[in-house]
C-alpha positions in Angstrom: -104.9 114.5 -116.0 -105.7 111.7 -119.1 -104.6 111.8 -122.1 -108.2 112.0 -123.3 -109.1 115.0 -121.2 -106.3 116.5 -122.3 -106.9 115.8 -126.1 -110.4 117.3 -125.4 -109.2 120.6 -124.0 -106.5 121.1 -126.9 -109.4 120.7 -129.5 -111.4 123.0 -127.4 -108.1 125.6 -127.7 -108.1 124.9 -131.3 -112.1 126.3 -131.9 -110.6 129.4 -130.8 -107.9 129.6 -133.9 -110.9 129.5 -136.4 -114.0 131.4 -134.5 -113.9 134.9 -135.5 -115.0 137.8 -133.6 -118.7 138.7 -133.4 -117.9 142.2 -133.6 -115.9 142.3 -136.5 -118.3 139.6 -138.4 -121.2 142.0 -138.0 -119.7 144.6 -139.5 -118.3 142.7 -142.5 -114.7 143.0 -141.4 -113.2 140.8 -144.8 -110.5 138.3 -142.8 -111.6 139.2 -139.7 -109.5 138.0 -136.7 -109.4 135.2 -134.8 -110.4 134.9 -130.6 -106.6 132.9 -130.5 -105.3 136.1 -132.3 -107.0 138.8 -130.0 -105.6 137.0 -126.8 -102.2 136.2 -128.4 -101.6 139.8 -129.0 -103.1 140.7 -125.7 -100.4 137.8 -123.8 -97.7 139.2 -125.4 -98.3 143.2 -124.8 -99.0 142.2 -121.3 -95.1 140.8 -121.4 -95.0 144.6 -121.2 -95.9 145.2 -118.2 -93.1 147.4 -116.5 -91.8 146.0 -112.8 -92.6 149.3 -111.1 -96.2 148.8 -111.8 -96.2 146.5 -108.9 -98.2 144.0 -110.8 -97.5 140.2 -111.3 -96.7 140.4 -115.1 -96.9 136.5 -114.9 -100.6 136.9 -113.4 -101.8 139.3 -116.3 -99.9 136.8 -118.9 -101.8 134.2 -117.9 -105.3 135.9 -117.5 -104.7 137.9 -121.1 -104.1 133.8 -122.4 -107.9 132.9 -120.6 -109.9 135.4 -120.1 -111.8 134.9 -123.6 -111.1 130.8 -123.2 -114.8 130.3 -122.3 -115.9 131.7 -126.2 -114.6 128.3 -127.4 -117.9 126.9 -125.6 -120.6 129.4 -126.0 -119.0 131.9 -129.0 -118.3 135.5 -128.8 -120.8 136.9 -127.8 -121.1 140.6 -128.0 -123.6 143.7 -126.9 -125.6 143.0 -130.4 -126.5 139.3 -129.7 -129.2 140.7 -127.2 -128.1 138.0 -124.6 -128.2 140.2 -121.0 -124.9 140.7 -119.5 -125.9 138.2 -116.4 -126.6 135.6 -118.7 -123.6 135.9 -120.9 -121.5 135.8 -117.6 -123.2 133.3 -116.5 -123.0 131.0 -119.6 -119.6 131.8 -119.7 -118.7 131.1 -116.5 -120.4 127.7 -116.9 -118.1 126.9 -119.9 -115.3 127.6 -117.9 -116.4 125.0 -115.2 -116.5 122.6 -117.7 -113.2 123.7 -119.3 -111.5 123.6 -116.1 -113.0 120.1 -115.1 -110.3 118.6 -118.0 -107.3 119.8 -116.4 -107.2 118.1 -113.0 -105.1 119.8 -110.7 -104.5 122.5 -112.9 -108.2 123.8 -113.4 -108.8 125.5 -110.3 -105.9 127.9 -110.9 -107.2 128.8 -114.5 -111.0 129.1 -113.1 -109.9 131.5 -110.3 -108.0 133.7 -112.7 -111.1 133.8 -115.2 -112.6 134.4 -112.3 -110.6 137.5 -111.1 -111.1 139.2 -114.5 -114.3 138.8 -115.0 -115.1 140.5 -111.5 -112.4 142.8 -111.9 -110.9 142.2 -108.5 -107.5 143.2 -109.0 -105.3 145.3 -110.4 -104.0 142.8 -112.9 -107.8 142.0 -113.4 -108.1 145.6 -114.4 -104.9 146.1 -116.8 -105.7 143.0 -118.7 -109.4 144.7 -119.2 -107.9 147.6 -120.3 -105.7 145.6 -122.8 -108.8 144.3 -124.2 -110.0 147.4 -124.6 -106.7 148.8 -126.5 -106.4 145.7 -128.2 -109.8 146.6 -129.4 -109.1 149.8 -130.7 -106.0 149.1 -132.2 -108.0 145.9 -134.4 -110.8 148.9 -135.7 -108.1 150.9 -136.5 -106.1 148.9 -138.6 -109.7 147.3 -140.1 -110.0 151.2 -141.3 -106.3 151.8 -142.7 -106.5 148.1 -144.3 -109.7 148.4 -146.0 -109.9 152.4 -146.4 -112.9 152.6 -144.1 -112.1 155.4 -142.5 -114.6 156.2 -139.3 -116.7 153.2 -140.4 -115.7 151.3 -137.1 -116.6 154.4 -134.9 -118.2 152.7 -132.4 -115.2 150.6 -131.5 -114.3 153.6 -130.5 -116.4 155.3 -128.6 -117.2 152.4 -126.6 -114.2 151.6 -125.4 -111.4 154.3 -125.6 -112.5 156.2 -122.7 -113.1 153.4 -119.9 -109.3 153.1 -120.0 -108.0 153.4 -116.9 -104.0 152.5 -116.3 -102.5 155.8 -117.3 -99.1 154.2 -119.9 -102.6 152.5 -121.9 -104.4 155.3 -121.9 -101.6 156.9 -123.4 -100.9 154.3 -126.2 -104.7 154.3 -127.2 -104.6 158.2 -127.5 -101.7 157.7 -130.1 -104.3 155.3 -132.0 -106.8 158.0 -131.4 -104.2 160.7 -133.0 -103.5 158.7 -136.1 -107.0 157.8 -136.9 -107.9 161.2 -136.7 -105.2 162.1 -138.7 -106.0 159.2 -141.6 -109.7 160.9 -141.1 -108.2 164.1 -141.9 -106.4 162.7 -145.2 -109.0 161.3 -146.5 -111.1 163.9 -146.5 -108.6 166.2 -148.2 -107.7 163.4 -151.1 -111.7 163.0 -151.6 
């Protein structure tokens, strides 16, 4: 791999630090996080990952760290943009050829994983997805306790909370569940 491809994928990487997500944008999140910071968070729960699971924790490390890469390309693009789902899969999948292209040797490895998680063929393909989704939950619910919005980032919520599969996440995103409805409860008392 040059120098110059590689230059050109790090300042590809770096779009990610800055581009904020859609989601959290729309709903005028103040601060909002960053795409870097949603998969950074997501990389290192997946160092989680117990060894009885019979998972490759290395696999799920690696596919937490790309499976949103492609959004450096085409942006984060959520249900609300009105792009169909085929399309957005497709435009992203397109980025990731062209991402992948830069890295010589080691772009087939990186497209195949991408690859894996967005098809869901796996069962490391399906934990990561289910990190998303309690990485997800735990952002809206930490938006609410941060700026006292309490039930404004509902459906966060009810979008994703229940499509969680892999029983040790499920149980973590029923403790965020519990303390949101107890902040809920609070504030209603207090106001």
């Amino acid at each position: 791999m040059e120098f110059a491809q590689l230059h050109e994928f790090m300042e590809l990487l770096g779009r990610l630090k800055h581009l904020k997500r859609t989601g959290w944008v729309l709903k005028d999140i103040k601060e909002p996080e960053s795409i870097a910071g949603h998969m950074y968070r997501m990389a290192v729960l997946a160092m989680l990952v117990d060894n009885h699971d019979n998972m490759d924790k290395s696999k799920i490390i690696q596919m937490a760290l790309v499976h949103d890469l492609a959004e450096c390309i085409v942006g984060d693009i959520t249900p609300q943009c009105g792009v169909p789902v085929d399309e957005k899969h497709r435009r992203e999948d397109e980025a990731m050829i062209e991402i992948c292209n830069l890295l010589g040797d080691k772009g087939p490895e990186m497209l195949k994983l991408f690859r894996e998680y967005e098809l869901q063929e796996s069962m490391e393909a399906k934990y990561v997805k289910d990190l998303d989704r309690l990485d997800l939950i735990s952002q809206a619910y930490e938006y609410e306790v941060r700026d006292n919005i309490p039930g404004k980032l509902e459906e966060f919520f009810a979008n994703s909370t229940h499509k969680i599969e892999h029983p040790k996440i499920k149980k973590m995103a029923s403790e965020i569940v519990a303390r949101r409805k107890l902040l809920q409860d609070n504030n209603l008392l207090t106001n």
